[in-house]
NUZA-630568 format. One record per residue: residue number from 0; residue in one letter; chain; x, y, z of N, C-alpha, C in turn. Coordinates in steps of 0.001 Angstrom, whole numbers, plus 500000, padded with zeros to 6 digits. Layout:
ATOM:NUM:A:A:X:Y:Z:X:Y:Z:X:Y:Z .
...
REM end
This chain:
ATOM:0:X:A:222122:612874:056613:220763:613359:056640:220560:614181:057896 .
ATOM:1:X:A:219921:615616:057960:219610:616490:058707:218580:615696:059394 .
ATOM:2:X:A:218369:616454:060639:216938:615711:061720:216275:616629:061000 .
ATOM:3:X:A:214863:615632:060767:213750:616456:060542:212968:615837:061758 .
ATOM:4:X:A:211730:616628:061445:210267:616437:062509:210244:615237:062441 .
ATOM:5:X:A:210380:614097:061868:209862:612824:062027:211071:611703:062682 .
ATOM:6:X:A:211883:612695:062561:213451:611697:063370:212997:612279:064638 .
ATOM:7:X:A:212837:613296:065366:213327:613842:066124:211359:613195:066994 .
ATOM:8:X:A:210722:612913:066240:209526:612452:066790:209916:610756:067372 .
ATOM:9:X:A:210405:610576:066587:210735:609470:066886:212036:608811:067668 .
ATOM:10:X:A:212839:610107:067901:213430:609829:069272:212726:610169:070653 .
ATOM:11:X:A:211905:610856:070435:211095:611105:071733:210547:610326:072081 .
ATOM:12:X:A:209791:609964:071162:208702:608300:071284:209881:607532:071896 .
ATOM:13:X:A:211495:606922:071123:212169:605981:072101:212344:606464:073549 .
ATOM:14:X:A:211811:607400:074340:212704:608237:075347:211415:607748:075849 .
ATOM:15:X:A:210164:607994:075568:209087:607645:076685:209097:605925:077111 .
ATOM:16:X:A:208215:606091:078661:208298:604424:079492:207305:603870:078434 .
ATOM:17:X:A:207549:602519:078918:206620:601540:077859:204692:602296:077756 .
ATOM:18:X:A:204410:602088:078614:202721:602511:078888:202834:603961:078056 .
ATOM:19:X:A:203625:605083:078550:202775:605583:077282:203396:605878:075917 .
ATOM:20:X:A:203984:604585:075312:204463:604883:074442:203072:603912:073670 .
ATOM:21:X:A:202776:602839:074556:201629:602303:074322:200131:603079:074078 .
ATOM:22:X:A:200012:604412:074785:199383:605552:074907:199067:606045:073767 .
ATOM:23:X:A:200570:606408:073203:200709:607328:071974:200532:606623:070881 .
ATOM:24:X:A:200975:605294:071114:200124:604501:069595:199071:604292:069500 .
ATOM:25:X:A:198042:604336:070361:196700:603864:070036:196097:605224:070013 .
ATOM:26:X:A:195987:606472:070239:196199:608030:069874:196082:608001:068449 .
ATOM:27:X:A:197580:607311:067968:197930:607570:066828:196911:606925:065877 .
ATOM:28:X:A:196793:605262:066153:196010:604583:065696:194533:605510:065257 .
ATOM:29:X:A:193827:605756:066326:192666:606134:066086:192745:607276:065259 .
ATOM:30:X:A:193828:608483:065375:193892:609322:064153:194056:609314:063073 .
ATOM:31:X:A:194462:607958:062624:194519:607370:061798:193372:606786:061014 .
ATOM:32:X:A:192418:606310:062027:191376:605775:061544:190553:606874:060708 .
ATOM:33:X:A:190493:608131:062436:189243:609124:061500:190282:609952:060522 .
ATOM:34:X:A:191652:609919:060259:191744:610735:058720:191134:609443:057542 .
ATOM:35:X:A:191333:608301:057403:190715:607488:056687:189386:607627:056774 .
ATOM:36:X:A:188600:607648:057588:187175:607755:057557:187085:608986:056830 .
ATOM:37:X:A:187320:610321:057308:187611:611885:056523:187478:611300:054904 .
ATOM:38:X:A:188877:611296:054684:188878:610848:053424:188002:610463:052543 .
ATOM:39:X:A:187868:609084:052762:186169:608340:052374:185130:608958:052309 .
ATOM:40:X:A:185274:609307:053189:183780:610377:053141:183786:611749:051872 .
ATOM:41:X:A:184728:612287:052321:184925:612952:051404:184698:612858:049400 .
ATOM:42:X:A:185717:610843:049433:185346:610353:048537:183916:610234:047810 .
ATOM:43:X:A:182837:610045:048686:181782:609840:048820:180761:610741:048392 .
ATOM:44:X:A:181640:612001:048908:180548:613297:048435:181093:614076:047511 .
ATOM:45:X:A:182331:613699:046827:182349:614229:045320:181814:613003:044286 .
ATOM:46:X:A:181855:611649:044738:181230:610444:044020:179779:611072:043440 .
ATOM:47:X:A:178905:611332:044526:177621:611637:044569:177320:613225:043989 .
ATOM:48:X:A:178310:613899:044101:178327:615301:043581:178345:614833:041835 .
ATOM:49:X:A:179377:613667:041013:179809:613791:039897:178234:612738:039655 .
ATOM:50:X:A:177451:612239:040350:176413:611312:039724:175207:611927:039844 .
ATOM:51:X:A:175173:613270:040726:173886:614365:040440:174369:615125:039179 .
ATOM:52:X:A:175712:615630:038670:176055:616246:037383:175696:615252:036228 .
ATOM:53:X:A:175705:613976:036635:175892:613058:035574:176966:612966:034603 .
ATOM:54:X:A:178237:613053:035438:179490:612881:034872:180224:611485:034996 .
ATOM:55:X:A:179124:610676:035398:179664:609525:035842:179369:608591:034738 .
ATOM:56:X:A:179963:607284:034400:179644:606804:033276:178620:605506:034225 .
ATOM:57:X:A:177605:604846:033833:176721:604159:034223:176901:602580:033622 .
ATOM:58:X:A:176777:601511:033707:176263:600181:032814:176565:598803:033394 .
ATOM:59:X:A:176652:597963:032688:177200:596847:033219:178408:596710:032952 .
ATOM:60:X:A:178965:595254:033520:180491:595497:033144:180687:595558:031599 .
ATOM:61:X:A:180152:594608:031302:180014:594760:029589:180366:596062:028991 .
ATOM:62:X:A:179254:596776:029329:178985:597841:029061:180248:598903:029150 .
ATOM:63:X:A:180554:598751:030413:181764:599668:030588:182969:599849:029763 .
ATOM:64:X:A:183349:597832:029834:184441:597914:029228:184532:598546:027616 .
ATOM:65:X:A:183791:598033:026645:182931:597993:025563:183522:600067:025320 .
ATOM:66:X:A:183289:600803:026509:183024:602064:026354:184735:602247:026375 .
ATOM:67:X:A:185433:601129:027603:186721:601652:027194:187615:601538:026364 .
ATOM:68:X:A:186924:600524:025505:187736:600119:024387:187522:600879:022882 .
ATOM:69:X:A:186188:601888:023131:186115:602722:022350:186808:604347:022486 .
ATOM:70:X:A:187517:604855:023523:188259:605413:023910:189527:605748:022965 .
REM end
């Protein structure tokens, strides 16, 4: 296997002292968080985009299933 970007990231990361390798994970961590938050959100505003079109199906569970079994 050729080095790619993520080998070669990750020999650097082994090459740094402890503290900021400790640095770079909690960096990482939190970029992590806000692409998940991104995401969600995102989720959120095509959710609400497809329930102002009214493309969304509505009911109880009953209801739902009932709809998927007529499918």
């Amino acid at each position: 296997m050729g080095s790619t970007p993520l080998n070669k990231l990750f020999e650097d990361f082994n090459q740094l002292p402890l503290s900021d390798k400790e640095y770079a994970a909690d960096i990482i961590k939190k970029q992590l968080i806000e692409a998940k938050r991104e995401a969600i959100a995102k989720r959120a505003k095509e959710a609400m985009a497809n329930l102002k079109k009214r493309v969304i199906k509505r009911g109880t569970v009953k209801e739902l299933y009932k709809d998927l079994e007529s499918d």
